[in-house]
C-alpha positions in Angstrom: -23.6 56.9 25.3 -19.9 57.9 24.4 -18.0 56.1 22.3 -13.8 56.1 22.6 -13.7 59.0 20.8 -15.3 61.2 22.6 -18.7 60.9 20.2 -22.0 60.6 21.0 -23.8 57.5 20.1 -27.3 56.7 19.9 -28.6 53.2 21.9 -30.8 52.6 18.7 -28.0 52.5 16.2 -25.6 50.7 18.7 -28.1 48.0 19.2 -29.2 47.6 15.6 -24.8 47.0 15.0 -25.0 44.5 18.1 -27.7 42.6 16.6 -26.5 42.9 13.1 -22.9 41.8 14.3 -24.4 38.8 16.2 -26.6 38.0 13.3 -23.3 37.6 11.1 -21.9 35.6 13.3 -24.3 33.1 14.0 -24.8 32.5 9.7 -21.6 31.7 10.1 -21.3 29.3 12.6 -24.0 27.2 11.3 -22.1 27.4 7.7 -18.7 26.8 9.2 -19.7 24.5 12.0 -17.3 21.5 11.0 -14.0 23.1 10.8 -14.8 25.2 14.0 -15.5 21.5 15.7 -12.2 20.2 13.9 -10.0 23.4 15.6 -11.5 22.7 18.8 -11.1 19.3 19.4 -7.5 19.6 17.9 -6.6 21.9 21.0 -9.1 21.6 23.9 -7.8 20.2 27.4 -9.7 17.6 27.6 -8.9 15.4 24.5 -7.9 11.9 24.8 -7.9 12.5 28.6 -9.3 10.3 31.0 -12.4 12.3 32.3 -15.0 11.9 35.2 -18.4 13.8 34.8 -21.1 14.6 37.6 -24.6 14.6 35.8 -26.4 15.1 38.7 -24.9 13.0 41.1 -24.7 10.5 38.5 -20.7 9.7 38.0 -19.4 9.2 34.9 -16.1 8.9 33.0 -14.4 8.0 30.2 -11.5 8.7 27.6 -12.5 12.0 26.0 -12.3 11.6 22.4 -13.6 15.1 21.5 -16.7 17.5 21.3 -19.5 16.8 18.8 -21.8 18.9 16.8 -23.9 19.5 18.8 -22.0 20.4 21.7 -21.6 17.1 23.9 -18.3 15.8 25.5 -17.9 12.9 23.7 -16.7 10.0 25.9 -15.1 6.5 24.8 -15.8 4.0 28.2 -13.0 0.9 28.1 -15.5 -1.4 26.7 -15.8 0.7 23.8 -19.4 2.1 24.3 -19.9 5.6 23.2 -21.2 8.4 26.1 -22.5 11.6 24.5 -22.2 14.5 27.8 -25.2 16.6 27.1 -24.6 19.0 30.7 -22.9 18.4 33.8 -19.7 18.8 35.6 -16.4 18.2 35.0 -14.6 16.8 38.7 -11.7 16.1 37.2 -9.4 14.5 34.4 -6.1 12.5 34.1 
């Protein structure tokens, strides 16, 4: 491999950086997790939006009120029972 200047890079030592890099990264998130969440949720499209969710043909919606911990859309329904959105689609949002 060639690196942008024109240098020769060995695999090994570019792999061993990747993995160190990624390494780094991940200690952080798990010690940072909650004001990563708190960013997120302050800006992502979905918030306090009226969403409806495909779970495998199952429909579901509800008022977005953010993304949790663990990664789940987070949906308030109007009679104020909470939905956690583990995976599935987003058809649309008002």
């Amino acid at each position: 491999l060639v690196d942008l200047r024109k240098t020769s890079v060995s695999r090994e030592e570019l792999l061993i950086e990747c993995v160190n890099s990624l390494s780094d990264h991940l200690r952080q998130l798990q010690t940072r997790l909650p004001p990563l969440m708190a960013r997120i949720n302050a800006v992502h499209v979905l918030q306090r939006r009226n969403v409806i969710v495909d779970q495998a043909g199952t429909i579901i919606g509800g008022t977005c009120i953010g993304i949790d911990d663990d990664g789940c859309l987070v949906l308030r329904q109007a009679d104020g029972r909470i939905d956690r959105v583990r995976s599935g689609t987003v058809c649309g949002w008002t």
